[in-house]
N, C-alpha and C positions, 0 to 999 in steps of 0.2 A: 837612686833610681825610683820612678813611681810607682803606681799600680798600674797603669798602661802596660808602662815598659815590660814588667815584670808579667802580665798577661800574657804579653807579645812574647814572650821568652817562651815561656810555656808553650803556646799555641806553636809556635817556632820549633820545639824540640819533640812535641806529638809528633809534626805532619816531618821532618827532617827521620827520625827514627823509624815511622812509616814507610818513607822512600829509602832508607839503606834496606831495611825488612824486604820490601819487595824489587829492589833490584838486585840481594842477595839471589831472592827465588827466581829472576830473570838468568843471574849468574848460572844457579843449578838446573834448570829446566829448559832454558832456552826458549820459552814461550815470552813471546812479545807482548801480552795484555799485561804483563806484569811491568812493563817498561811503562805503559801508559799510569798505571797508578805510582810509580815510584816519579814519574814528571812530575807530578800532580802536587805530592809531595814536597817533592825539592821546592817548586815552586811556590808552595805557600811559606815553607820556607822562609826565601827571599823575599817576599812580599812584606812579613813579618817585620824581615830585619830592617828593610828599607822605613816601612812605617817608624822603627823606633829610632833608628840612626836621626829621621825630619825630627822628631820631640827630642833628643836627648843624644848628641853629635859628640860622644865621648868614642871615638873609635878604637883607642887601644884598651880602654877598658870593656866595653860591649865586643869588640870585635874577639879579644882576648876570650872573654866568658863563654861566646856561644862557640868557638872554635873548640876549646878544653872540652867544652860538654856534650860536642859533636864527638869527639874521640871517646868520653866516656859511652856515650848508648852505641856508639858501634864496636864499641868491645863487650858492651853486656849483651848487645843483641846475638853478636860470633858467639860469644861465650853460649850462653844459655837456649839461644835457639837455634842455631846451626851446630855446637858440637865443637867448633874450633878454640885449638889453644890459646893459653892469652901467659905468653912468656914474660919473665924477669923482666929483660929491657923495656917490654909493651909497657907495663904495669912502675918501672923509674919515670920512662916517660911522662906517661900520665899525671904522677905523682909532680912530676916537674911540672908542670903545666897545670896545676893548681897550684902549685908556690906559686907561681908566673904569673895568675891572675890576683892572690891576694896582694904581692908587691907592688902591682897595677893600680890596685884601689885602696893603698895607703898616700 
């Protein structure tokens, strides 16, 4: 992958952990302005991934990578800044789904 790509990753997993962050607080609060920045979010998101899929059209490998590490910052965001548990199975899973991506990129 390049330094784009890998920009885009990045830039991707900011504004992605952003919008889980503030659609949790949409979840617990019920106030709507929090819906608007967790859009905002997601959408740069996609934006993101879209940009990297046109340079570098590996889809089970990118698609593989940013999926695993979408499940990882939303277990560290529950974990660490809401309070919630992150069980056995949560954490096989996980662990699954990094093997899943290194088999991908062999």
């Amino acid at each position: 992958m390049t330094k784009l790509i890998w920009c885009l990753f990045a830039v991707a997993m900011i504004f992605y952990a952003l919008g889980d962050y503030f659609a949790k607080l949409l979840g617990n609060t019920g106030k709507w302005q929090y819906c608007t920045w967790a859009m905002i979010g997601y959408s740069v998101t996609s934006i993101c991934f879209l940009i990297a899929m046109s340079k570098w059209s590996k889809l089970t490998i990118l698609g593989s990578l940013w999926n695993v590490t979408y499940s990882i910052l939303t277990l560290i965001i529950a974990f660490a800044f809401f309070g919630e548990k992150v069980g056995p199975s949560q954490l096989v899973g996980l662990g699954l789904g990094i093997v899943s991506v290194f088999l991908l990129t062999r």
